[in-house]
py3Dmol code that shows the C-alpha trace and the ligand (Angstrom):
import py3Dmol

protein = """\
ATOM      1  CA  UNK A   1     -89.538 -43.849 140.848  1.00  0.00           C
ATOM      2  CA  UNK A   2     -93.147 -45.989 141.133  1.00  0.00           C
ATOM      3  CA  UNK A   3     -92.087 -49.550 141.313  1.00  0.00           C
ATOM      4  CA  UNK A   4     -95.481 -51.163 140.571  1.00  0.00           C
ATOM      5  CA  UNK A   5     -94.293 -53.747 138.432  1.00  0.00           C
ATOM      6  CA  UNK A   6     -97.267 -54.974 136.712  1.00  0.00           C
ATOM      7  CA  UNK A   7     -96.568 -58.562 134.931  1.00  0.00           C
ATOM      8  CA  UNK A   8     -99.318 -60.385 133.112  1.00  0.00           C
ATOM      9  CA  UNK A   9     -99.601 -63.988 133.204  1.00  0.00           C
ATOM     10  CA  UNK A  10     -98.524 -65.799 130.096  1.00  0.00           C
ATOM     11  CA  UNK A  11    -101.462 -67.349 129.348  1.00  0.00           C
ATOM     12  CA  UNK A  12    -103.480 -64.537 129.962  1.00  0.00           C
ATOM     13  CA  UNK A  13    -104.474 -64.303 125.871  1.00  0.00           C
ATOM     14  CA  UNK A  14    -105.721 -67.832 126.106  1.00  0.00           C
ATOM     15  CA  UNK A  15    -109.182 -66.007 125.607  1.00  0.00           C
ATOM     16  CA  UNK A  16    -107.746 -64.829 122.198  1.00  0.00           C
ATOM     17  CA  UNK A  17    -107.354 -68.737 121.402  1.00  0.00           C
ATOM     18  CA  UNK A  18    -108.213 -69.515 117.861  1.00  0.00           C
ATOM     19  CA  UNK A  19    -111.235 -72.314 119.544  1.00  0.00           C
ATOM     20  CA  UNK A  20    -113.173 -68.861 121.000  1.00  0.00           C
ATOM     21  CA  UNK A  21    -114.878 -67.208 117.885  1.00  0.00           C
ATOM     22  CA  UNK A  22    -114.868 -63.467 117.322  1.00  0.00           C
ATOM     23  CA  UNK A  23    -118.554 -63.543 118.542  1.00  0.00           C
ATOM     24  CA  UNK A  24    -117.899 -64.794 122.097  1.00  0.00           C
ATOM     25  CA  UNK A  25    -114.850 -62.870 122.137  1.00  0.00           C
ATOM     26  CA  UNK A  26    -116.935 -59.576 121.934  1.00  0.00           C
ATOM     27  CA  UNK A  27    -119.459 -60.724 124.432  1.00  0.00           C
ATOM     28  CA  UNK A  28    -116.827 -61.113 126.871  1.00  0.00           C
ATOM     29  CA  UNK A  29    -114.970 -57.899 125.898  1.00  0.00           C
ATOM     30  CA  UNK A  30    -118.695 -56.100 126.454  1.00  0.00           C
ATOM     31  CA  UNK A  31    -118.702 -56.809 129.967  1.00  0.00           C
ATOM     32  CA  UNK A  32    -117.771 -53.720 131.934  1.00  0.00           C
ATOM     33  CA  UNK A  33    -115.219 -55.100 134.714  1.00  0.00           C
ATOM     34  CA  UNK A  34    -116.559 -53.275 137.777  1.00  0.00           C
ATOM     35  CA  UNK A  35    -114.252 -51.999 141.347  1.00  0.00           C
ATOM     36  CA  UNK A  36    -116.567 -54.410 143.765  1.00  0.00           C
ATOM     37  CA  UNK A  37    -115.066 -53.239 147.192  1.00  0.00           C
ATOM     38  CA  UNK A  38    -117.695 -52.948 149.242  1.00  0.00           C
ATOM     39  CA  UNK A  39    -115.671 -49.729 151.109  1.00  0.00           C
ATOM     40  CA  UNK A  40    -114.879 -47.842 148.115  1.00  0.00           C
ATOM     41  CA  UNK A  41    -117.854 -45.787 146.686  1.00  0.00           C
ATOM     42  CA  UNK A  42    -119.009 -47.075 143.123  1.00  0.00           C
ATOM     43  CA  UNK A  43    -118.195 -44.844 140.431  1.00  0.00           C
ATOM     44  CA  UNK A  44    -121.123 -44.315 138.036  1.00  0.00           C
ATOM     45  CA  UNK A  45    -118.724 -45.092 134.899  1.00  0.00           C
ATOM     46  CA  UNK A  46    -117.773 -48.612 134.600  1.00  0.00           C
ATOM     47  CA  UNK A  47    -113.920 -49.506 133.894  1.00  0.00           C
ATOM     48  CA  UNK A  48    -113.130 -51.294 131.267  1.00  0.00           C
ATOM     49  CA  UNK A  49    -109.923 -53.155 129.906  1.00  0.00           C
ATOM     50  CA  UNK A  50    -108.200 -54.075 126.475  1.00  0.00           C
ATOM     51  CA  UNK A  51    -107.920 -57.927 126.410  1.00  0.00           C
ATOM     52  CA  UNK A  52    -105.872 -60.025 129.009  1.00  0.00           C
ATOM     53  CA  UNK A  53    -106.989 -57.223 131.663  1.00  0.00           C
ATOM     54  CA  UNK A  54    -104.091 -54.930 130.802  1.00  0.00           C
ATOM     55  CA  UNK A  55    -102.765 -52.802 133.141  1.00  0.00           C
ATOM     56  CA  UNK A  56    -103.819 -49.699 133.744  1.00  0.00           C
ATOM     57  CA  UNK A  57    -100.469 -47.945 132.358  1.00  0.00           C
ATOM     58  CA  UNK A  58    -100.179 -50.205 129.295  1.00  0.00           C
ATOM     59  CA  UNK A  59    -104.153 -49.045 128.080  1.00  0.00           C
ATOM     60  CA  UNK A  60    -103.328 -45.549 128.362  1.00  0.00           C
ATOM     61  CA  UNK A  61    -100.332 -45.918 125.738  1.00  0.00           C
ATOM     62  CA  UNK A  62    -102.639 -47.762 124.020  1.00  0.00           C
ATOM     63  CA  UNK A  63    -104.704 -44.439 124.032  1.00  0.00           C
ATOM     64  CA  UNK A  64    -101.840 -41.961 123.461  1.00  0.00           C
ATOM     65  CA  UNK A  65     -99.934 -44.262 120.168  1.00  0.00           C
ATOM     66  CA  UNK A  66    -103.775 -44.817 118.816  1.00  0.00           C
ATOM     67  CA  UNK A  67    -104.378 -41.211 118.877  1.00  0.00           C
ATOM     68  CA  UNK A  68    -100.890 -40.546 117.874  1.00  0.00           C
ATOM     69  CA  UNK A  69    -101.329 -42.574 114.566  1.00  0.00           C
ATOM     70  CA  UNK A  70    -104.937 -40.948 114.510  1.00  0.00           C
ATOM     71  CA  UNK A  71    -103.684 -37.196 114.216  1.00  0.00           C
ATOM     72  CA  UNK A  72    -100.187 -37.650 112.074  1.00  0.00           C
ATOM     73  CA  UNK A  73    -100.570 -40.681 109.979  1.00  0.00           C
ATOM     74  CA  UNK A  74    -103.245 -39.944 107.055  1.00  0.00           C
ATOM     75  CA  UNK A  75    -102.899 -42.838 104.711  1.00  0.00           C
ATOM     76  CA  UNK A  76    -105.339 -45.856 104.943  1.00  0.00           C
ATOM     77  CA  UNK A  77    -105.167 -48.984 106.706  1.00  0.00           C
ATOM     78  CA  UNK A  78    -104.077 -51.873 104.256  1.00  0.00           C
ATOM     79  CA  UNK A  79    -107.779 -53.503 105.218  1.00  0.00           C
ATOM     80  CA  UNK A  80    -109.710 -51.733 103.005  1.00  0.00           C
ATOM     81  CA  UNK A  81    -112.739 -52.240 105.225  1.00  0.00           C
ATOM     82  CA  UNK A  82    -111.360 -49.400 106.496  1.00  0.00           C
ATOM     83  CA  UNK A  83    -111.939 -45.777 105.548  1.00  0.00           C
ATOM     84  CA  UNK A  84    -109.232 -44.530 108.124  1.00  0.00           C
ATOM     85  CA  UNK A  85    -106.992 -45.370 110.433  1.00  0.00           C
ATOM     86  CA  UNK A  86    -109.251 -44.293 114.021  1.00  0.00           C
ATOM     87  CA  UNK A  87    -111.927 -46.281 112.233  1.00  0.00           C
ATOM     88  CA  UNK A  88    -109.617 -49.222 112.600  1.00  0.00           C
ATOM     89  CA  UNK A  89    -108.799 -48.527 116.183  1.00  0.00           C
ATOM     90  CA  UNK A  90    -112.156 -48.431 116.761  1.00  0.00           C
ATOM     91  CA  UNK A  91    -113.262 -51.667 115.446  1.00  0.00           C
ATOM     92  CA  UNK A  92    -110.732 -53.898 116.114  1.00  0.00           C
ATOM     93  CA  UNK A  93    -109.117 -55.511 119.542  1.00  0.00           C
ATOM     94  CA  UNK A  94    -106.376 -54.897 121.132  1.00  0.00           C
ATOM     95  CA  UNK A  95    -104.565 -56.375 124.352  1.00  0.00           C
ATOM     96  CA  UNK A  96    -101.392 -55.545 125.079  1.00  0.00           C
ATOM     97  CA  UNK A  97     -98.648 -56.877 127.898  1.00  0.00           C
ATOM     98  CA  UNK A  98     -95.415 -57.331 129.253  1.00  0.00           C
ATOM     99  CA  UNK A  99     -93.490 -60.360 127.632  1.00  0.00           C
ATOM    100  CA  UNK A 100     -89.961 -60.445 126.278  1.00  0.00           C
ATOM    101  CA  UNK A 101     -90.220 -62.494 122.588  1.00  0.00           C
ATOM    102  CA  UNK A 102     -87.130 -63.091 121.683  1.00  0.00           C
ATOM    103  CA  UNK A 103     -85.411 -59.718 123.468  1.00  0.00           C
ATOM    104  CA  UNK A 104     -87.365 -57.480 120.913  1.00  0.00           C
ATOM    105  CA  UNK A 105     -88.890 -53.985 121.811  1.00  0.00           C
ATOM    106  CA  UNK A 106     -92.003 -55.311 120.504  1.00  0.00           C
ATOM    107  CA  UNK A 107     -93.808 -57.728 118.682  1.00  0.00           C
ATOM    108  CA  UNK A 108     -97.019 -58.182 117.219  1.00  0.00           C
ATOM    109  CA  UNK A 109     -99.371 -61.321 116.536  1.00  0.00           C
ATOM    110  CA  UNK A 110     -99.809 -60.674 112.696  1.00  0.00           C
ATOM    111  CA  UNK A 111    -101.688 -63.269 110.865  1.00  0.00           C
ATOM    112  CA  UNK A 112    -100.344 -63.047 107.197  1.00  0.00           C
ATOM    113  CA  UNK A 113    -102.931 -65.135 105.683  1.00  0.00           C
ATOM    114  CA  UNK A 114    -106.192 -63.118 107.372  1.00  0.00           C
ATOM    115  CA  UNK A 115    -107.115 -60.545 105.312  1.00  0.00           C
ATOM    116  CA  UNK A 116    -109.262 -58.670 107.594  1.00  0.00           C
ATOM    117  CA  UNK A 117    -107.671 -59.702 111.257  1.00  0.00           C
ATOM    118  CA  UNK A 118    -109.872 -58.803 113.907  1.00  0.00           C
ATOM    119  CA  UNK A 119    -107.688 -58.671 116.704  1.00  0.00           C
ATOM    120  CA  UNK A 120    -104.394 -58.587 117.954  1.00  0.00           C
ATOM    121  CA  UNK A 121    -101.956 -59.218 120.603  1.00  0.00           C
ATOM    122  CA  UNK A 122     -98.731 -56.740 121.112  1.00  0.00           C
ATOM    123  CA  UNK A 123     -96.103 -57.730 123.811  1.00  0.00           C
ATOM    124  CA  UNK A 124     -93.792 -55.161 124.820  1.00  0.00           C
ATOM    125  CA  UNK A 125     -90.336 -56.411 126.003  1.00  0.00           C
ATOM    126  CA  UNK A 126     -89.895 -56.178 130.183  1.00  0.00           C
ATOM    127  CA  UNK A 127     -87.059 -53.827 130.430  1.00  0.00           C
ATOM    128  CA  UNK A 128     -89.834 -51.807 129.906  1.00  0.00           C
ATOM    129  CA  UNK A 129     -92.638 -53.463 132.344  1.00  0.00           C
ATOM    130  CA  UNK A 130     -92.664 -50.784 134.900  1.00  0.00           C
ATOM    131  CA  UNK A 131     -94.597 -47.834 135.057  1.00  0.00           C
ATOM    132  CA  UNK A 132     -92.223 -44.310 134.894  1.00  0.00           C
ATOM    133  CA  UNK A 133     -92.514 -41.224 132.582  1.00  0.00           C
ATOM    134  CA  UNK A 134     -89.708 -42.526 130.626  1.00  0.00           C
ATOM    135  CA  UNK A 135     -91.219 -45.911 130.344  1.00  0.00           C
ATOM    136  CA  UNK A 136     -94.327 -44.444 129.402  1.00  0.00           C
ATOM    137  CA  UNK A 137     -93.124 -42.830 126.484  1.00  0.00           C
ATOM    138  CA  UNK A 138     -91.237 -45.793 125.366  1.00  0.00           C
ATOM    139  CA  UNK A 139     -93.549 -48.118 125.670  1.00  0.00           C
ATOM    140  CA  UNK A 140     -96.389 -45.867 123.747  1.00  0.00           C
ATOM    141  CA  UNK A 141     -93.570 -45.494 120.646  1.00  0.00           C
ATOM    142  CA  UNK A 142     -93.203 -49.387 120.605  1.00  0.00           C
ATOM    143  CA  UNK A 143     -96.805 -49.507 120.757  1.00  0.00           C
ATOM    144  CA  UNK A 144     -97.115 -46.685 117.670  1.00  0.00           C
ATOM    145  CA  UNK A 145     -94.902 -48.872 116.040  1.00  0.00           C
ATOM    146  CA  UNK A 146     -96.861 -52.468 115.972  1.00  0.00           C
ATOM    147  CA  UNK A 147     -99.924 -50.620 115.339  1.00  0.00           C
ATOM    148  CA  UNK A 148     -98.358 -49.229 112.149  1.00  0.00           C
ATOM    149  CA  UNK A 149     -97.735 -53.019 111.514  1.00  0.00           C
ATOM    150  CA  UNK A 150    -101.552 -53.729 112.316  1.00  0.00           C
ATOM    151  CA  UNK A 151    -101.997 -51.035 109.837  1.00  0.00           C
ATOM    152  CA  UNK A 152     -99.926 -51.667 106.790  1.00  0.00           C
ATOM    153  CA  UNK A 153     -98.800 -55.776 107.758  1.00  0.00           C
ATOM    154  CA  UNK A 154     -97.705 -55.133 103.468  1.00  0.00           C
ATOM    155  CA  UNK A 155     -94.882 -53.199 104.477  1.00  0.00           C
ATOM    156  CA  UNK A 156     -91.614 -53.767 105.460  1.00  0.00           C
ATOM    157  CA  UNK A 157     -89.349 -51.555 107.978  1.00  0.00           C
ATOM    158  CA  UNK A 158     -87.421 -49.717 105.509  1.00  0.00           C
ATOM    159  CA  UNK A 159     -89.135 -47.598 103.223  1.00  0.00           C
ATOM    160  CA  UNK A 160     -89.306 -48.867  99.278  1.00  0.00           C
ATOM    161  CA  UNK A 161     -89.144 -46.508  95.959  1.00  0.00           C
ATOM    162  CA  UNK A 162     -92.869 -46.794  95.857  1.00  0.00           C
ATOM    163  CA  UNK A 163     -93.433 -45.995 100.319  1.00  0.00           C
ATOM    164  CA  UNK A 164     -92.599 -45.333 103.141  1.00  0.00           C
ATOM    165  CA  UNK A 165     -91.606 -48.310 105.751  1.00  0.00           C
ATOM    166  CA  UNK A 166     -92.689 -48.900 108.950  1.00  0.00           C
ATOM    167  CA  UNK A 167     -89.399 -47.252 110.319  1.00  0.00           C
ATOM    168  CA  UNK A 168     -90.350 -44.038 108.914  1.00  0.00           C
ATOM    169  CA  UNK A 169     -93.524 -43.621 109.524  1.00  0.00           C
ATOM    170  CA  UNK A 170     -92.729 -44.521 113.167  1.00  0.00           C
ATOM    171  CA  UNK A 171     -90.102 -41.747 113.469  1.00  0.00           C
ATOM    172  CA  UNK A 172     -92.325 -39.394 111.929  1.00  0.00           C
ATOM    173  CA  UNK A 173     -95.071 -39.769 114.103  1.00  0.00           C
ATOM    174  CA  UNK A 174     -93.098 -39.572 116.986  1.00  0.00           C
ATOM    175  CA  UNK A 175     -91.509 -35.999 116.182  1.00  0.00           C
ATOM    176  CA  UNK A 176     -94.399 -34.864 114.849  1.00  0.00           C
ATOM    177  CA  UNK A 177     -96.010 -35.575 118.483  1.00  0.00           C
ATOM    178  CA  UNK A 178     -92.981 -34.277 120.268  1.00  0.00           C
ATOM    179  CA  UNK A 179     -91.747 -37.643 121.391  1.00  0.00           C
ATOM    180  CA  UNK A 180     -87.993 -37.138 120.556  1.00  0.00           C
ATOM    181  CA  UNK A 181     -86.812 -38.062 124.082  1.00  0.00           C
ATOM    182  CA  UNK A 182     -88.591 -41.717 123.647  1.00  0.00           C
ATOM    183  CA  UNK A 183     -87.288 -41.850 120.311  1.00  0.00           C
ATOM    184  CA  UNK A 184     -83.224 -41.000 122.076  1.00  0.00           C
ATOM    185  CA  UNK A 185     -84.037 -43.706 124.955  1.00  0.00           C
ATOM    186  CA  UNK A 186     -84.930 -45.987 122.616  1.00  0.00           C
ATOM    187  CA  UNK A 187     -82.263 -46.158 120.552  1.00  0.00           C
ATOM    188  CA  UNK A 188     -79.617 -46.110 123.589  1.00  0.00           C
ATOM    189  CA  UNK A 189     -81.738 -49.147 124.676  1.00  0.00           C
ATOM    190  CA  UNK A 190     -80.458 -51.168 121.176  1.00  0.00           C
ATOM    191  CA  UNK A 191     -77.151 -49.496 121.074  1.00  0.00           C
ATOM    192  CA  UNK A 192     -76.247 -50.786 124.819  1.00  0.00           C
ATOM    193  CA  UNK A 193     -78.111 -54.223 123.396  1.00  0.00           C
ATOM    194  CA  UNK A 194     -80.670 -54.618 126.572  1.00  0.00           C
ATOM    195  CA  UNK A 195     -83.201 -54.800 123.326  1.00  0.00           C
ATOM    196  CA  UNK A 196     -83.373 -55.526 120.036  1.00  0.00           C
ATOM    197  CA  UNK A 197     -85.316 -53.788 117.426  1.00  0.00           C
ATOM    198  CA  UNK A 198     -88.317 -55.144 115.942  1.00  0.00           C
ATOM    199  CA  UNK A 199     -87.975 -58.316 113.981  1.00  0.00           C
ATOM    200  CA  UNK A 200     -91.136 -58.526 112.024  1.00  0.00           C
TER     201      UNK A 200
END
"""
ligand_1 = """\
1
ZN
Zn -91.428 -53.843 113.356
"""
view = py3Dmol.view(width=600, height=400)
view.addModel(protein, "pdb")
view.setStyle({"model": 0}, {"cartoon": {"style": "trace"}})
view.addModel(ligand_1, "xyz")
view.setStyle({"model": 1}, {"stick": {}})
view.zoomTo()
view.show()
């Protein structure tokens, strides 16, 4: 089991402060953020990170619940600046890390009076913090599921006469991809109470 425990600082979004405007935001984001060490031979691509230098692990659930959402989820973002749902990955921010708000899985920075919110902050609860395959999995479900809030912030967790909630959708998605084990984990996770499920 890898125990490279990878903790972000809590003030590491304070470059997501509401005094920094979208503008210098970007121009930060733009900068590649290079391996300097003099010994280790440059690679031509640069590396870049999400916001808040994520780690590693944490941008490549990022990836796999984006692409996810992407391939089994064909409705339209809520923002109707958006034609689909990878156009919305693609144009808006994301940073995600490890924080525990209020013992939930998850939890995501939604602004309910922005109608068009250009970027977001996810925490994902520290039970989780470390990266393993199991971990992984989790994590990238809990990730599928704030993104779905990103996506629809109209809807609620259970699903209405009219649609489906955020619950479903999640749970859906996650079969679809072949993600049942996360989705077992997970719920002996809330049953044993180390978590709680989402509260937004
Ligand atoms: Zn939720």
């Amino acid at each position: 089991m890898l125990q490279n425990v990878e903790y972000v600082k809590s003030d590491s979004f304070s470059s997501l402060d509401a005094s920094v405007s979208y503008g210098e935001l970007e121009k930060t984001l733009d900068k590649p953020v290079m391996q300097m060490e003099s010994n280790v031979e440059r690679v031509g691509v640069p590396v870049t990170y999400a916001v808040g230098d994520t780690p590693y692990w944490l941008s490549d659930c990022l990836k796999d619940a984006q692409n996810m959402i992407i391939e089994h989820h064909q409705e339209k973002p809520d923002d109707k600046n958006f034609i689909d749902c990878a156009k919305f990955f693609a144009d808006k921010i994301f940073g995600v890390k490890i924080q525990n708000n209020g013992n939930a899985s998850g939890d995501i920075n939604l602004i309910g009076d922005l109608p068009s919110q250009p970027s977001y902050k996810i925490c994902i609860h520290d039970v989780l913090g470390y990266d393993a395959r199991d971990n992984r999995r989790m994590v990238t479900i809990v990730l599928v599921h704030q993104l779905l809030h990103a996506i629809h912030p109209s809807r609620a967790h259970d699903s209405t006469s009219m649609r489906n909630g955020i619950n479903r959708i999640e749970h859906e998605i996650a079969n679809k991809a072949s993600y049942h084990d996360a989705l077992l984990n997970l719920e002996s996770l809330y049953q044993s109470g180390k978590i709680n499920r989402c509260q937004i």
